[in-house]
C-alpha positions as CSV (number, residue, x, y, z in Angstrom):
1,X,80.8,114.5,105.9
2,X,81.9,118.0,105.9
3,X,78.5,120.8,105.9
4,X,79.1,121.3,101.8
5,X,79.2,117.5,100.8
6,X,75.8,115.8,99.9
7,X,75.0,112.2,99.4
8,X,75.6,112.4,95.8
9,X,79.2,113.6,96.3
10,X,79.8,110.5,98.9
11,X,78.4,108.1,96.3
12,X,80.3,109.3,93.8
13,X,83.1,109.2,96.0
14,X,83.0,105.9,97.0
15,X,82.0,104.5,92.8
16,X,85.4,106.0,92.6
17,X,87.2,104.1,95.4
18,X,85.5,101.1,94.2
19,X,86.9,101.5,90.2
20,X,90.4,102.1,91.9
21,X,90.2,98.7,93.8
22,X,89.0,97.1,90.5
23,X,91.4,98.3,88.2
24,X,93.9,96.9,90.9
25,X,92.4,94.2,91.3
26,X,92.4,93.2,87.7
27,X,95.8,94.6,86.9
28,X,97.0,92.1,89.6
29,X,95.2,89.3,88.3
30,X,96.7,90.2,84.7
31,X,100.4,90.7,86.3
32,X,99.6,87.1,88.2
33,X,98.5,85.4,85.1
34,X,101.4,86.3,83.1
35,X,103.7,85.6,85.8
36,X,102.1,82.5,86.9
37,X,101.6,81.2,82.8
38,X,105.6,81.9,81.6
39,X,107.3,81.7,84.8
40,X,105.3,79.0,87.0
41,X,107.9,78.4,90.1
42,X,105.5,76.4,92.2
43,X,102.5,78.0,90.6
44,X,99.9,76.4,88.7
45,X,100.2,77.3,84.7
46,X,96.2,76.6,84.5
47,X,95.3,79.1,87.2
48,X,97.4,81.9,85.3
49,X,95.7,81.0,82.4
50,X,92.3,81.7,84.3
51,X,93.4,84.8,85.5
52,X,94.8,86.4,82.2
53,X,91.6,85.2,80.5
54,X,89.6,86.7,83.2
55,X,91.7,90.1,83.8
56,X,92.1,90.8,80.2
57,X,87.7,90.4,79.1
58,X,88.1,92.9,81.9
59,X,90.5,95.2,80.8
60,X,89.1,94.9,77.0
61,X,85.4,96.1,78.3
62,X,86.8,98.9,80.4
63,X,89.6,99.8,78.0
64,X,87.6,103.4,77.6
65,X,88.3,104.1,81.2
66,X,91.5,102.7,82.0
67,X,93.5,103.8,78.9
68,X,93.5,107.6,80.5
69,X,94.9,106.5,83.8
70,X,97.6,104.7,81.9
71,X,99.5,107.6,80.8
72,X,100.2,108.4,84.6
73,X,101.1,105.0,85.7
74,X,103.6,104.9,82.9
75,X,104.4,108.6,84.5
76,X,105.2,107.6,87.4
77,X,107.5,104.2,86.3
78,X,109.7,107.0,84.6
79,X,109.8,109.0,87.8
80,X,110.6,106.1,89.7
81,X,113.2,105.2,87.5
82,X,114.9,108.9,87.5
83,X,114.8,108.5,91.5
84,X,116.1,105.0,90.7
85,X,118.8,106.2,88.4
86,X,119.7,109.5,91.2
87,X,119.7,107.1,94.6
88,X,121.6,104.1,92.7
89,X,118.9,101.6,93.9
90,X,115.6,100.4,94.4
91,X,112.8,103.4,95.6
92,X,111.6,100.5,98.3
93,X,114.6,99.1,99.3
94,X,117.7,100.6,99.9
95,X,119.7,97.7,99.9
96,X,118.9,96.4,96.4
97,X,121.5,98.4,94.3
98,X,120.8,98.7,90.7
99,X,123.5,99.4,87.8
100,X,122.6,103.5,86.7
101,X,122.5,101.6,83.3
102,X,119.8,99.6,83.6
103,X,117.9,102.8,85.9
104,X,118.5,104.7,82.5
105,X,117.0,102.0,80.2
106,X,114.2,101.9,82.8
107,X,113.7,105.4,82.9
108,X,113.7,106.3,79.0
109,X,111.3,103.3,78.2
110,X,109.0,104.9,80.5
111,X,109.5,108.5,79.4
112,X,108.6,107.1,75.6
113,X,105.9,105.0,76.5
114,X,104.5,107.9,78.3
115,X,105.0,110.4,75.4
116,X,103.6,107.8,72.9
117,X,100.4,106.8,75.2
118,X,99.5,110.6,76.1
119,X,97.5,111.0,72.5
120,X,95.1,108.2,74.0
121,X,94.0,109.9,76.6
122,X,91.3,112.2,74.5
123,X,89.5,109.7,72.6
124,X,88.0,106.5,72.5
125,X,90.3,103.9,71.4
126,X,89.6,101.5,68.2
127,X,89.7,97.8,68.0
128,X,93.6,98.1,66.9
129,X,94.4,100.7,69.1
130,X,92.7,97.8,72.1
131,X,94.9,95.2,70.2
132,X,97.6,97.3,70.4
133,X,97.6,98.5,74.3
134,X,96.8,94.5,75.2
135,X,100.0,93.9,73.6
136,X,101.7,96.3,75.2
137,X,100.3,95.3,78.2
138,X,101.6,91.6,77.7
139,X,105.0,92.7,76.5
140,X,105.5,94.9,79.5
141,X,103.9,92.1,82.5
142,X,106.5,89.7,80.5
143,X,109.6,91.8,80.7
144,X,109.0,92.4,84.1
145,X,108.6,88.5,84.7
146,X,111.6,88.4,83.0
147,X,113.2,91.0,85.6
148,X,112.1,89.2,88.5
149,X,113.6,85.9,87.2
150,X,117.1,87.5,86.8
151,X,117.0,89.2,89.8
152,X,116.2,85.6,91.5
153,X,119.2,84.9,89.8
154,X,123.1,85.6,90.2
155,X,123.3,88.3,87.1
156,X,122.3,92.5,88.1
157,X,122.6,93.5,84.7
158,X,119.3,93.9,81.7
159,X,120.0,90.8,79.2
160,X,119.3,91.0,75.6
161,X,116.0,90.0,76.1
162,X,115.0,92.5,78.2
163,X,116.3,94.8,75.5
164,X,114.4,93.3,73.1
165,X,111.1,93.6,75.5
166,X,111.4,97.2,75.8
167,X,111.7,97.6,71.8
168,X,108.7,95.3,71.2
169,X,106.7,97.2,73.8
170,X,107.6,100.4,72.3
171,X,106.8,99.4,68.7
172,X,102.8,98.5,69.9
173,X,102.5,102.4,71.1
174,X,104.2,103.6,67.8
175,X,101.8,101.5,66.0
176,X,99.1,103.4,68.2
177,X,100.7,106.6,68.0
178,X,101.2,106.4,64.2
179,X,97.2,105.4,63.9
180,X,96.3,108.0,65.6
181,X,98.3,110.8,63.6
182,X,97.5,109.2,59.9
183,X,93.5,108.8,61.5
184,X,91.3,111.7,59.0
185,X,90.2,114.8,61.2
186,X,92.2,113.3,64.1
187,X,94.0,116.5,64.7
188,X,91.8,119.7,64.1
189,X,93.1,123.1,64.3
């Protein structure tokens, strides 16, 4: 402890680190469950059942915290995909190429999502605005199922699907995004 921190600054320091390992913690039970549910591949369907049931009562309880972190998660899958599109491959792996195409798709979704999430971040979300992040949520851990499984396979290239994904995930923060803006007294000048 340096001479100006007290023990209230180190407690509240470590309740922080122990929210960060929670929120990853139940993010990778959520990304687990869908993966394990829709795309088993030696996995048991049941357990990802268990672990979306569990990681989602989790996520819907601490929506209030969670929901202002999202913006920069989403902030930095758009970064990663601009560094994705410049490099031509993966950030991790330089021997993974991926078509500047798909980086673009990759990097525009997240640039939107980002934009359409940031009015979240001030206030605390209604039931449909919960409804409608848990869907994105789901729509986005399935597309990148989706991903993984064509990568497994012989094609590079976004399919349809994926497409499809992208619009659907898109269409839940609209839905938000339009809430919020039609919501009385919302936006006070």
């Amino acid at each position: 402890m340096s001479e100006n921190s007290t023990p209230a600054d180190l407690r509240r320091g470590l309740r922080l680190a122990g929210l960060v390992l929670i929120f990853l913690a139940t993010a990778g039970l959520f990304f687990a469950g869908v993966d394990y549910l829709f795309f088993p591949a030696g996995h048991s369907r049941l357990l990802g059942l268990a672990f979306l049931v569990l990681s989602t009562s989790v996520m819907i309880f601490t929506m209030d915290r969670w929901i202002r972190a999202l913006v920069g998660v989403l902030a930095f899958g758009a970064l990663n995909g601009a560094v994705t599109l410049a490099t031509g491959h993966l950030l991790g792996n330089p021997a993974q190429p991926v078509p500047r195409l798909d980086a673009l798709c990759f990097t525009v979704f997240f640039t939107a999502a980002t934009v359409l999430s940031s009015n979240m971040r001030g206030r605390v979300p209604s039931l449909v605005d919960r409804i409608l992040v848990l869907g994105f949520a789901f729509t986005l851990a399935y597309m990148l199922g989706c991903g993984a499984a064509r990568t497994a396979g012989t094609s590079g290239r976004l399919s349809s699907t994926e497409f499809a994904l992208m619009g659907l995930a898109l269409s839940f923060l609209v839905g938000a995004w339009v809430i919020d803006r039609t919501r009385p007294n919302s936006h006070v000048c």
